[in-house]
N, C-alpha and C positions, 0 to 999 in steps of 0.2 A: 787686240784687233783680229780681227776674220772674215773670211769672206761674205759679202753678200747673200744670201739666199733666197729668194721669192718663193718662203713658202716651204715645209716639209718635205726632203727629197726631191725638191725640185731642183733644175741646174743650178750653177751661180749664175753671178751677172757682174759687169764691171762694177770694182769699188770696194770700199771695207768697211765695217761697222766697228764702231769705235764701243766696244763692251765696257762699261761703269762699274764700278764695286757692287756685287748682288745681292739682293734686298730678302732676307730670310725664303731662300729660296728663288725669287724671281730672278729673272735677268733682266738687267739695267742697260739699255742699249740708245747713246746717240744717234739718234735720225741726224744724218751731217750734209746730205745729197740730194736732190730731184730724184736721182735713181733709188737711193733708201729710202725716200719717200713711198717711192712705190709701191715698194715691197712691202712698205706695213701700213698701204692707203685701209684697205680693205677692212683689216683687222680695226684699225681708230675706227672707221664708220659704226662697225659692230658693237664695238665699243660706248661709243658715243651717245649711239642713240638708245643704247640699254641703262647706261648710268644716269643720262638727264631724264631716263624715264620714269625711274625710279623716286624712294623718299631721299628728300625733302625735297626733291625741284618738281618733279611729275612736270618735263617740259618734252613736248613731241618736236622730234626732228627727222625730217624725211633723209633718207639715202642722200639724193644728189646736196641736200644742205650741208649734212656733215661732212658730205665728201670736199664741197667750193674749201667747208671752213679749213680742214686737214689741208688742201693744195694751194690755199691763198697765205696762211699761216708759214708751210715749211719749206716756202718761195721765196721768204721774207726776207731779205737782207741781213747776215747776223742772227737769223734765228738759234732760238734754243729748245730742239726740241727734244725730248727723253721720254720715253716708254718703257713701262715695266710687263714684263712676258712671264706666264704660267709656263710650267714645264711642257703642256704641247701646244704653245704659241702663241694661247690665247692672252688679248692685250689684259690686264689687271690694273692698269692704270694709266695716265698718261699727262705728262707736264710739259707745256711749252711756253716761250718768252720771246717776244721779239721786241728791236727798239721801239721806245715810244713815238717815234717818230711816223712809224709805219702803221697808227693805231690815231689818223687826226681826230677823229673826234674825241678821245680820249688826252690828245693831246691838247687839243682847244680849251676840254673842262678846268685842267690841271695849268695851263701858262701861268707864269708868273708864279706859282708855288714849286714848283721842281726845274733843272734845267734840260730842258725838252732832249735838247740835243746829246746831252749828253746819263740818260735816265733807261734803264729798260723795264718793261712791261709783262709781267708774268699774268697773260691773256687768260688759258686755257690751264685747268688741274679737274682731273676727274680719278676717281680711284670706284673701282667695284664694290657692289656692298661687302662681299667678304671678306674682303680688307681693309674695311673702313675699322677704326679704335685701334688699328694695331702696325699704325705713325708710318704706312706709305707714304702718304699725301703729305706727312713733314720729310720724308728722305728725297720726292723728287719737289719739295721747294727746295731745301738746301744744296742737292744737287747744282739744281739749276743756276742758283746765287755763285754755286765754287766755279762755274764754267766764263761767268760772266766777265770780261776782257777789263781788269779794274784802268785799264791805260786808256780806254775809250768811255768808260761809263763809270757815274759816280752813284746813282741814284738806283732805287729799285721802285716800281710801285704796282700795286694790284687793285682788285676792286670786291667786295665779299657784299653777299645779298643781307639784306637788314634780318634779324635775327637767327643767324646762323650763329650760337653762340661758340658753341664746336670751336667754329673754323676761327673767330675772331681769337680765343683762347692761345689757339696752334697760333697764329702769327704774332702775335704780342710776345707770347713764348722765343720768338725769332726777332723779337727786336723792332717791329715795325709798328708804326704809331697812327693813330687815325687824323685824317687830313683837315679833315672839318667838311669833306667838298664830299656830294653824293650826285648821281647818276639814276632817273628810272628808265629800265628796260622793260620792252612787253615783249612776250613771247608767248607762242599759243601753246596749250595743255594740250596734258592727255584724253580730258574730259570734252573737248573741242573746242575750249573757251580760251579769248586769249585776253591773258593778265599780266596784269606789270607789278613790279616790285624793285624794289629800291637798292642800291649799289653804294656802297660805302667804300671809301679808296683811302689806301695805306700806304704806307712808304717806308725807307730805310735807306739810309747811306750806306754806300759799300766798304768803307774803311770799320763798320761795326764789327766786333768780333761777335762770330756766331755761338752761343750755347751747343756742346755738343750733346750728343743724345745720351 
């Protein structure tokens, strides 16, 4: 743990950041606060809207949308949210999970297959392209799985876009199974066009033990 900072040489600020085990070089850091939230609002927007802009998604998202999603997200009750930082603080990745509860329409799709209340939801994972193949995006899943309160939550479940083979690979690798249940979202392109595509949801009980790396 240490203190807060908003930012390179800037003051602290009330609070302490909870530092994770560090990921070939990055730093592994719990966002746990509204006020750590803040301090690395800035950096997820940049983030954000550089990695969905990119291959394979090419999905545009304005400033203020990243930003609601980053401040509605790490408000959330029980959130789980973890970012991975380059050595001069730029974000390289970032994983968050909040209960399903706090995600109805995700919750509506799924009733009666998971138990809602007590299930958490791993929303958000983007990793930059330069460290994409080189299993970020499996350290802040499993991160996020070790964090998760097994006394309050049994369930885990995600949602992956239809042929992302990649990513299906990584989480079958982790134990999680496909639901049979899908989801299309639209989202407008970089090209200015807005297109939907399909969501496939996965799951895992929390008593599985994890494969380690």
């Amino acid at each position: 743990m240490r203190d807060v900072v908003d930012g390179v040489g800037a003051r602290p600020i009330v609070g302490v950041t909870m530092l994770l085990e560090p990921f070939a070089g990055l730093e592994v850091v719990r966002v746990d606060s509204p006020a750590e939230a803040d301090v690395y609002e800035q950096r997820f927007v940049e983030a954000y809207r550089r990695i969905f802009a990119g291959e394979p998604y090419f999905e545009d998202f304005t400033e203020d949308e990243a930003r609601a999603q980053w401040r509605r997200l790490t408000r959330a009750k029980r959130n789980i949210t973890v970012v991975a930082l380059e050595p001069d603080g730029t974000m390289a990745g970032f994983g968050i999970a909040i209960p399903l509860t706090e995600a109805p329409d995700v919750a509506r799709a799924l009733s009666g297959l998971v138990p809602v209340k007590a299930t958490m939801y791993l929303v958000e994972l983007g990793v930059g392209e330069a460290w994409r193949g080189k299993r970020l995006a499996r350290h802040l899943v499993k991160v996020r799985i070790g964090l998760i309160d097994p006394e309050l939550f049994s369930h885990v479940v995600l949602r992956v876009a239809e042929g992302r083979s990649t990513s299906f690979d990584m989480y079958r690798s982790l134990d999680f199974t496909d639901m049979g249940v899908s989801m299309g979202v639209q989202q407008r392109r970089t090209d200015g066009t807005v297109r939907g595509d399909t969501r496939h949801f996965l799951s895992r009980v929390l008593s599985q033990v994890m494969i380690d790396d």
